[in-house]
C-alpha positions as CSV (number, residue, x, y, z in Angstrom):
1,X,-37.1,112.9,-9.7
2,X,-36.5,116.7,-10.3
3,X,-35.3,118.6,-12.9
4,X,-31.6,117.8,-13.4
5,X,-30.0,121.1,-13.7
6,X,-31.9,121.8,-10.2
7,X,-30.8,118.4,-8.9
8,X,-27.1,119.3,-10.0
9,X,-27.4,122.7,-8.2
10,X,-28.7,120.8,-4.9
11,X,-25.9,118.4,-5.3
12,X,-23.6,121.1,-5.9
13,X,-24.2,123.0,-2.6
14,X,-24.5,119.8,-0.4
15,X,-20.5,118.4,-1.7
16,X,-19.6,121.6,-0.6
17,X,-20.8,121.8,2.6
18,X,-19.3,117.7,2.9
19,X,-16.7,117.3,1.1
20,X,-12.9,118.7,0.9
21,X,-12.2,120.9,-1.7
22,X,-9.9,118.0,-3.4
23,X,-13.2,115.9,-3.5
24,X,-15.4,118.6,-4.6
25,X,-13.3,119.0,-7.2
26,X,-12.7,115.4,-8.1
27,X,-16.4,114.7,-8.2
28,X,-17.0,117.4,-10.5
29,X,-14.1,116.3,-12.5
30,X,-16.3,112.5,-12.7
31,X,-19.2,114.7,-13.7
32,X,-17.5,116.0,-16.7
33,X,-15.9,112.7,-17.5
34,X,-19.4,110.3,-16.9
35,X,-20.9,112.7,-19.4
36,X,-18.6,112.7,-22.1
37,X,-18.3,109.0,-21.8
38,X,-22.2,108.7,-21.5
39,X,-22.4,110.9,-25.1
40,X,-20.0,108.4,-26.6
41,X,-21.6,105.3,-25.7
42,X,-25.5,106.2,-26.0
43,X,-26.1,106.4,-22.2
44,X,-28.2,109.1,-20.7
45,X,-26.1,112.2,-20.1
46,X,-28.4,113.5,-17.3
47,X,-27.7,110.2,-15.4
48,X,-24.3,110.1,-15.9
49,X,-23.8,113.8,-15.0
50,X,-25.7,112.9,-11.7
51,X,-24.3,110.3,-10.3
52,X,-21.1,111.8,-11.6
53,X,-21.4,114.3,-8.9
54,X,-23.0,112.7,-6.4
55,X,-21.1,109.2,-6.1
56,X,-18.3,110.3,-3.6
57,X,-21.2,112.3,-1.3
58,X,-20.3,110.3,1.4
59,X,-17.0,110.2,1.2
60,X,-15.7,112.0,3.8
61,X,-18.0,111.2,6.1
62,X,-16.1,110.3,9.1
63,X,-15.7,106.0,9.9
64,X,-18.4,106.2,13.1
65,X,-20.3,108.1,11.1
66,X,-20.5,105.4,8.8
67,X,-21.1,102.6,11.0
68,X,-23.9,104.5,12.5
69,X,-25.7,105.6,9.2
70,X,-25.6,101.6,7.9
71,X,-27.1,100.6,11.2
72,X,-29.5,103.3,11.3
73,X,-30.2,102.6,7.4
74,X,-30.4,99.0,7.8
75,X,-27.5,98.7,5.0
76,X,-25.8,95.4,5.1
77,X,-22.4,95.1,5.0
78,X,-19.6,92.2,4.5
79,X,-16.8,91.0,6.6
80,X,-14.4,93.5,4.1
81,X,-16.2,96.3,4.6
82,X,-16.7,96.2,8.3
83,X,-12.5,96.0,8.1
84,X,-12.4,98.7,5.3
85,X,-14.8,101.2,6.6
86,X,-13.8,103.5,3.2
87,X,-15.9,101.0,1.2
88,X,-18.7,101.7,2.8
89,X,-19.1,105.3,0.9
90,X,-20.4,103.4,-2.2
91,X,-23.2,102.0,-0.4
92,X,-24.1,105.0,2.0
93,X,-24.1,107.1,-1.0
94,X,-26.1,105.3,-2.8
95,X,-28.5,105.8,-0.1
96,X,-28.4,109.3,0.5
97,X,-29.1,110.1,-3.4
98,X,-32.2,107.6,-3.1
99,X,-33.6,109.2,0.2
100,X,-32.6,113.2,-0.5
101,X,-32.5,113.1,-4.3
102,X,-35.0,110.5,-5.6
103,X,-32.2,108.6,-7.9
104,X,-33.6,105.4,-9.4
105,X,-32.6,101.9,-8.7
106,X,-30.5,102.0,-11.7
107,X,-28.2,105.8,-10.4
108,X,-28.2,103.7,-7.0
109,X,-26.7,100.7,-8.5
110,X,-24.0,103.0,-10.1
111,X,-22.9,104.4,-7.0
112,X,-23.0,101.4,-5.2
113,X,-20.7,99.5,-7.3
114,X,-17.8,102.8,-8.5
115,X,-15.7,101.2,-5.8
116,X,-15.2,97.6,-6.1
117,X,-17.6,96.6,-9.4
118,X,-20.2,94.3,-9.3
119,X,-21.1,91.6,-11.7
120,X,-24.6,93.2,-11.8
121,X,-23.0,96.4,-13.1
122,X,-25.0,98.1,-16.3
123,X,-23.4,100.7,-19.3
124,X,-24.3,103.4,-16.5
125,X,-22.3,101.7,-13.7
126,X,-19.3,100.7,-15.6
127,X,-19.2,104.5,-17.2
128,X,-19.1,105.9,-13.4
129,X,-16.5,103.3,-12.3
130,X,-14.2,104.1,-15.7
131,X,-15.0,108.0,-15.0
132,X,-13.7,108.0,-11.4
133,X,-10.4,106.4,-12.1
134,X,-10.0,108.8,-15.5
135,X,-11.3,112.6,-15.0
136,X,-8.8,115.1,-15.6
137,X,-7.7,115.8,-12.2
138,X,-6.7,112.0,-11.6
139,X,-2.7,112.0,-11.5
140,X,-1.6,108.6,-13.0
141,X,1.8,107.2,-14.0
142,X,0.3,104.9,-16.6
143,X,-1.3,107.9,-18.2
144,X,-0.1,106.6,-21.7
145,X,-1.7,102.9,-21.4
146,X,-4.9,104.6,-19.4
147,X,-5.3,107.0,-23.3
148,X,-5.0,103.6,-25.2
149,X,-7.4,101.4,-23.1
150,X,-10.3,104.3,-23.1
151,X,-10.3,103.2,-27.3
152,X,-11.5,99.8,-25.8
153,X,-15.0,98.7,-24.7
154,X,-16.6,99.4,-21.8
155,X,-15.9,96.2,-20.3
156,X,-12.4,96.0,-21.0
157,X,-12.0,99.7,-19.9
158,X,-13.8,97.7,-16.2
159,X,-11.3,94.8,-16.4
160,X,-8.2,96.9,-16.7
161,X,-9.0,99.1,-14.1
162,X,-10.1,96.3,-12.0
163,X,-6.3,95.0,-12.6
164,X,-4.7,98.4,-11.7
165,X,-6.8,98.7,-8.1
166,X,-5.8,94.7,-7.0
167,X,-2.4,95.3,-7.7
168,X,-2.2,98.5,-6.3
169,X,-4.1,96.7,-3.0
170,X,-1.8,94.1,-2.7
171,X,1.2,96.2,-3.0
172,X,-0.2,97.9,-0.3
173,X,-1.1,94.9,1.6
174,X,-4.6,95.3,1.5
175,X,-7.7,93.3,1.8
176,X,-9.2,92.4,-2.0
177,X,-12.6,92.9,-2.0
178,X,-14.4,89.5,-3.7
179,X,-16.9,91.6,-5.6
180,X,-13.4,93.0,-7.7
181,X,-12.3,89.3,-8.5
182,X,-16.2,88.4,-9.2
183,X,-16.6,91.2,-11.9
184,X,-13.3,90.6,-13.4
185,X,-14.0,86.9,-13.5
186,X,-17.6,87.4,-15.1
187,X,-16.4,90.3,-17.3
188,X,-13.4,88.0,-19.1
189,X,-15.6,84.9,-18.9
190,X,-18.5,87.0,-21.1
191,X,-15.4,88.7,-23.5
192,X,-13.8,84.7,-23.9
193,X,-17.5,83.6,-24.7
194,X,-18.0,85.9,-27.8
């Protein structure tokens, strides 16, 4: 993998060529967030700052683009994501950074799971998946709770925000994806363990 400040100018120029300026600026805002989170945790900051960036790269990719790039990629996909085509901007991202970037197994997995979690999700995953929901530019109305909960550990940060997206889906009417209840299952099974 390159240099990281050259990586971050690559990435730089290729959101904005793909993304809307309200996504460029989003991902930047993760950027800032992933590292500050990474410093206060003892995760690399060059990761974080990375994946930061990069993990909404496909985002606006438009849905047949999508379908096309996991059939051309050989990506697999479930029965939610084929009825939720926005999920599958994890996953194609993921890809992208591996193939044009050279990210690790490890930035991959982080980008793969920011949307929905995973149970196989590491410090680095869990501080993307907390930084997307929390950088600056994120308008909340439970901005008051989200400044207590970011005192918590990493995994309750996850769990909460977890809670906030299912009910947020099913107020929508929305298809829960299982990999949500699996994490939050597996992350309040390990807390109740302790």
């Amino acid at each position: 993998m390159e240099n990281t400040e050259i990586l971050l100018k690559k990435i730089d120029e290729k959101l904005k060529e793909v993304l809307s300026e309200k996504r460029y600026y989003h991902s930047v805002g993760v950027m800032k967030k992933a590292e500050e989170l990474a410093k206060k945790y003892g995760v690399d900051e060059s990761m974080a700052k990375l994946v930061g960036l990069a993990h909404d790269i496909a985002k606006d990719m438009p849905k047949e683009e999508k379908l096309k790039y996991v059939k051309e990629h050989n990506i697999s996909i479930d029965d939610i994501e084929a009825k939720n085509i926005e999920l599958l901007h994890a996953k194609i991202g993921a890809d992208i950074c591996k193939n044009e970037y050279g990210f690790n197994e490890k930035m991959q997995n982080a980008i793969q799971y920011h949307t929905v979690g995973s149970v196989k999700m590491d410090d680095l995953a869990k501080i993307l998946f907390i930084a997307d929901k929390t950088e600056e530019g994120r308008k909340c109305s439970n901005a008051e709770q989200v400044k207590i909960i970011s005192n918590e550990s990493l995994e309750e940060q996850v769990i909460y925000f977890i809670d906030q997206s299912v009910k947020y889906t099913i107020e929508k009417g929305g298809l829960l994806h299982p990999d949500s209840i699996y994490t939050r299952n597996y992350l309040i099974e390990k807390r109740n363990s302790i």
